[in-house]
N, CA and C atoms as a LAMMPS dump frame, in Angstrom:
ITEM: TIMESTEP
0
ITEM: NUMBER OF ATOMS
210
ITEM: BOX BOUNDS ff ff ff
-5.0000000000000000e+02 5.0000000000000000e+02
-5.0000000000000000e+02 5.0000000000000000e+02
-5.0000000000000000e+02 5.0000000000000000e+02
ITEM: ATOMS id mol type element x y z
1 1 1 N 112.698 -224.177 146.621
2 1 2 C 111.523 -223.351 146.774
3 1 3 C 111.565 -222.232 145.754
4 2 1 N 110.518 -222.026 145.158
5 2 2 C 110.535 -220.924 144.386
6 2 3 C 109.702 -219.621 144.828
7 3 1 N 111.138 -218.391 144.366
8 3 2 C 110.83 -216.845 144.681
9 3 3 C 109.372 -216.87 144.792
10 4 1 N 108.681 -215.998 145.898
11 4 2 C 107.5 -215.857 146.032
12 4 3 C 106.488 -217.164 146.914
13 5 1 N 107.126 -218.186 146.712
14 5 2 C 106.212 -219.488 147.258
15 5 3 C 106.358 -219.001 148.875
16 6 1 N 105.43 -219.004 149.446
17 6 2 C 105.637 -218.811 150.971
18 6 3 C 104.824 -219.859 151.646
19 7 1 N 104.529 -220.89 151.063
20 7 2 C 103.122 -222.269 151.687
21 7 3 C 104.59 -222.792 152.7
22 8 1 N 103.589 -223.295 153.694
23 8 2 C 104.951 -224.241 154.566
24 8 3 C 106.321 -223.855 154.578
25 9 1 N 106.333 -222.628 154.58
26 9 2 C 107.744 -222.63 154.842
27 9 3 C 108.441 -221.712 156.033
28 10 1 N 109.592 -221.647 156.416
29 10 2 C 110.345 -221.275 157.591
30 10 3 C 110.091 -219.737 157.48
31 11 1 N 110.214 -218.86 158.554
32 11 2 C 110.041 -217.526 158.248
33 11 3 C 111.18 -216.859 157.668
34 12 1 N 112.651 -217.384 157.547
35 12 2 C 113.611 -216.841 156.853
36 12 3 C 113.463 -216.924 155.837
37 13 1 N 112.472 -217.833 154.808
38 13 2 C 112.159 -217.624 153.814
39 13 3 C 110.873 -217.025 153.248
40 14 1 N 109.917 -216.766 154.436
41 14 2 C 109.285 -215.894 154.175
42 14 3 C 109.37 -214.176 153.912
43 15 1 N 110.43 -214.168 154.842
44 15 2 C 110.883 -212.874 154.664
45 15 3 C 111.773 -212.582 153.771
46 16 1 N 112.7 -213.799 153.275
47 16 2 C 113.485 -213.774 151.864
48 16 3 C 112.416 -213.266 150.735
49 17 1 N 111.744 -213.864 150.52
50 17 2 C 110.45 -214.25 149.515
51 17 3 C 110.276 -212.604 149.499
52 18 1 N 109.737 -211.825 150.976
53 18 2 C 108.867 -210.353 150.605
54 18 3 C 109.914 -209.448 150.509
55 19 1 N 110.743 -209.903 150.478
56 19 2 C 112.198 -208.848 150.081
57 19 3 C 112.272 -209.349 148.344
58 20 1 N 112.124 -210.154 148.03
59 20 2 C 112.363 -210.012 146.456
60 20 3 C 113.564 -210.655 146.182
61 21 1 N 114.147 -211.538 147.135
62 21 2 C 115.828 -212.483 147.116
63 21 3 C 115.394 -213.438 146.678
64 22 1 N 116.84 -213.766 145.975
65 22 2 C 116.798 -215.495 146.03
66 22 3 C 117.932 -215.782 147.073
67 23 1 N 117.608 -217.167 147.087
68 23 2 C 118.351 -218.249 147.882
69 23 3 C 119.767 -217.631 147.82
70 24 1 N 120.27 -217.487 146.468
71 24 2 C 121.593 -217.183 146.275
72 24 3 C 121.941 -215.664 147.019
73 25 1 N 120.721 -214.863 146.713
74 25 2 C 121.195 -213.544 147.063
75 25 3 C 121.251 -213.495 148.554
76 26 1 N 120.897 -214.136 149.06
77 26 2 C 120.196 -214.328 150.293
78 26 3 C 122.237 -214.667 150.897
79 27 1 N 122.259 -215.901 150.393
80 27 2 C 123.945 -216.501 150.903
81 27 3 C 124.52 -215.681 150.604
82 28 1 N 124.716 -214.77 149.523
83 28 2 C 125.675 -214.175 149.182
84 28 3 C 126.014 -213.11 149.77
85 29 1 N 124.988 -212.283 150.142
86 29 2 C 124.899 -211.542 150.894
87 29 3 C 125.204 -211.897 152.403
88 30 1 N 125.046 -212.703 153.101
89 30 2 C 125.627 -213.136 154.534
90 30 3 C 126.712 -213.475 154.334
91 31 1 N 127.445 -214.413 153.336
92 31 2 C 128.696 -214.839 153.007
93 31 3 C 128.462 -215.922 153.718
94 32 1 N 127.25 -216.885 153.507
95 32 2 C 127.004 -218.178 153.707
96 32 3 C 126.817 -219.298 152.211
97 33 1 N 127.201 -220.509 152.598
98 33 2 C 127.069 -221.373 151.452
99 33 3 C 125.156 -221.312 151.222
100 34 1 N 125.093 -221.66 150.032
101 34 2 C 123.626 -221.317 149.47
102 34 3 C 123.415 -222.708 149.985
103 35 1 N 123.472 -223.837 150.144
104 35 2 C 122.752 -225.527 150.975
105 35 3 C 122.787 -224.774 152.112
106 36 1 N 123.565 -224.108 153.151
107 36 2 C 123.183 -223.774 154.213
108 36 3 C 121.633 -223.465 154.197
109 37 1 N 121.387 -221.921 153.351
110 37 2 C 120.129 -221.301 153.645
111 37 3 C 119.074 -222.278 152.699
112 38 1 N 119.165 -223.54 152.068
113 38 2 C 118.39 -224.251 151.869
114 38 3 C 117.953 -224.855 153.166
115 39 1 N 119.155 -225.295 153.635
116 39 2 C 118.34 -226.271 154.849
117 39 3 C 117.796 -225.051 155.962
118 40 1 N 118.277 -224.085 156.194
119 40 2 C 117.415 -223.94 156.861
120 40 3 C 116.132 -222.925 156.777
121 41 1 N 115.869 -222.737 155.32
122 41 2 C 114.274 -222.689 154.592
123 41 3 C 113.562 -223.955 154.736
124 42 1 N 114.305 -224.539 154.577
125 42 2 C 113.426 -226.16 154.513
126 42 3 C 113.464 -226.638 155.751
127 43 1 N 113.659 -226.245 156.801
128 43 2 C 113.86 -226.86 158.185
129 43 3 C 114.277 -227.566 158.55
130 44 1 N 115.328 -228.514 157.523
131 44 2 C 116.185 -229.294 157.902
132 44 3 C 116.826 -228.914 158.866
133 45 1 N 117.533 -227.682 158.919
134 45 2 C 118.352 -226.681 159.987
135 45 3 C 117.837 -226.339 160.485
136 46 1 N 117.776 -225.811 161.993
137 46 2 C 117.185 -224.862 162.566
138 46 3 C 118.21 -223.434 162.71
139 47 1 N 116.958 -222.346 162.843
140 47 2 C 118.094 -221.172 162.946
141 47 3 C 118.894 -221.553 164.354
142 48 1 N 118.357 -221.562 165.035
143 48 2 C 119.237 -221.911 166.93
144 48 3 C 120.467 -222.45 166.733
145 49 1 N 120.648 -223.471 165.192
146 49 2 C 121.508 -223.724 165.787
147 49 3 C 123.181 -223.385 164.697
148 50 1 N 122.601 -222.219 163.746
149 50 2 C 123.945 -221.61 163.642
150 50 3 C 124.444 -220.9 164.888
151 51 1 N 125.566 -220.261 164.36
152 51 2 C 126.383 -219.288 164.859
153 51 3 C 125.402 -218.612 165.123
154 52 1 N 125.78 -217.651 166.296
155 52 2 C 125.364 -216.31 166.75
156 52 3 C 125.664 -215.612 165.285
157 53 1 N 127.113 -215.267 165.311
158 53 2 C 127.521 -214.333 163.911
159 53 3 C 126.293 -214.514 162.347
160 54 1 N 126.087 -215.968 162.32
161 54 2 C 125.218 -216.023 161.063
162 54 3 C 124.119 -215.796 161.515
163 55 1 N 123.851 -215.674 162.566
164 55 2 C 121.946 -215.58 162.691
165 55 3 C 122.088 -213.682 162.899
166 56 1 N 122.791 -212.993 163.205
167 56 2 C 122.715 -211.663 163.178
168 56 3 C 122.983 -211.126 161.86
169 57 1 N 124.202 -211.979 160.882
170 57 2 C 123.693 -211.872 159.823
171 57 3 C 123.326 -211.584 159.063
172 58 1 N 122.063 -212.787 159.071
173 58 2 C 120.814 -212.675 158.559
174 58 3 C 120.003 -211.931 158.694
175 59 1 N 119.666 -211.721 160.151
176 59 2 C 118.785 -210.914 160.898
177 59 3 C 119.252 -209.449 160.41
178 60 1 N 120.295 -208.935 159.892
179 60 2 C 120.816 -207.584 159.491
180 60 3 C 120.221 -207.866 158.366
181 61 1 N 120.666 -208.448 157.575
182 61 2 C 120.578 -208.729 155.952
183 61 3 C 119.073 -208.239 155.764
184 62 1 N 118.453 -208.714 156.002
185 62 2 C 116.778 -209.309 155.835
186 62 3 C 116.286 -208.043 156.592
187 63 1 N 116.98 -206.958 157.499
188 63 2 C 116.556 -205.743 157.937
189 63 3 C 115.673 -206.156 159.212
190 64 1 N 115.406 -206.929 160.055
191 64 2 C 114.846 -207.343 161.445
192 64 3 C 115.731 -207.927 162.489
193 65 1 N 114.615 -207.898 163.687
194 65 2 C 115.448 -208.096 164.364
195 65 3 C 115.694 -209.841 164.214
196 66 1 N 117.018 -210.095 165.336
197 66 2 C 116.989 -211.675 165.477
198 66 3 C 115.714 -212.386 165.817
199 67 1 N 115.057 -211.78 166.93
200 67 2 C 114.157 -212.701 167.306
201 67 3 C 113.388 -213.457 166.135
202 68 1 N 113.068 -211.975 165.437
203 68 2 C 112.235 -212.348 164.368
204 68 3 C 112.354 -213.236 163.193
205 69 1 N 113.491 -214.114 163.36
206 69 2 C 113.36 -215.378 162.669
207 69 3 C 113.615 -216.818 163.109
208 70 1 N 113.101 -216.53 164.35
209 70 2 C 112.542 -217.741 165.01
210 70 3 C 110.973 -217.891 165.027
């Protein structure tokens, strides 16, 4: 997916996207593998079903709460 594209896609990458991240900054910053946060931009993954630890995370990272990326 490319920076800025927000058509069809998961809200962790919507909110990646209005933060100005990439994919990479995005992993790097959680200290997750970057295919992780592919699949679950692309919905291959669902968030539910990482870790607690990675979905708070994220949810820190990205500055919201958890709910808010379901």
């Amino acid at each position: 997916m490319r920076s800025g594209s927000t058509k069809n896609t998961t809200k962790i990458a919507r909110l990646r996207c209005d933060r100005g991240l990439t994919q990479a900054a995005l992993a790097e910053g959680v200290g997750m593998n970057i295919r992780k946060i592919q699949k679950l931009e692309s919905g291959e993954q669902r968030i539910e079903t990482v870790s607690l630890a990675a979905a708070l995370r994220i949810a820190d990272f990205l500055g919201v709460q958890p709910r808010d990326l379901i």
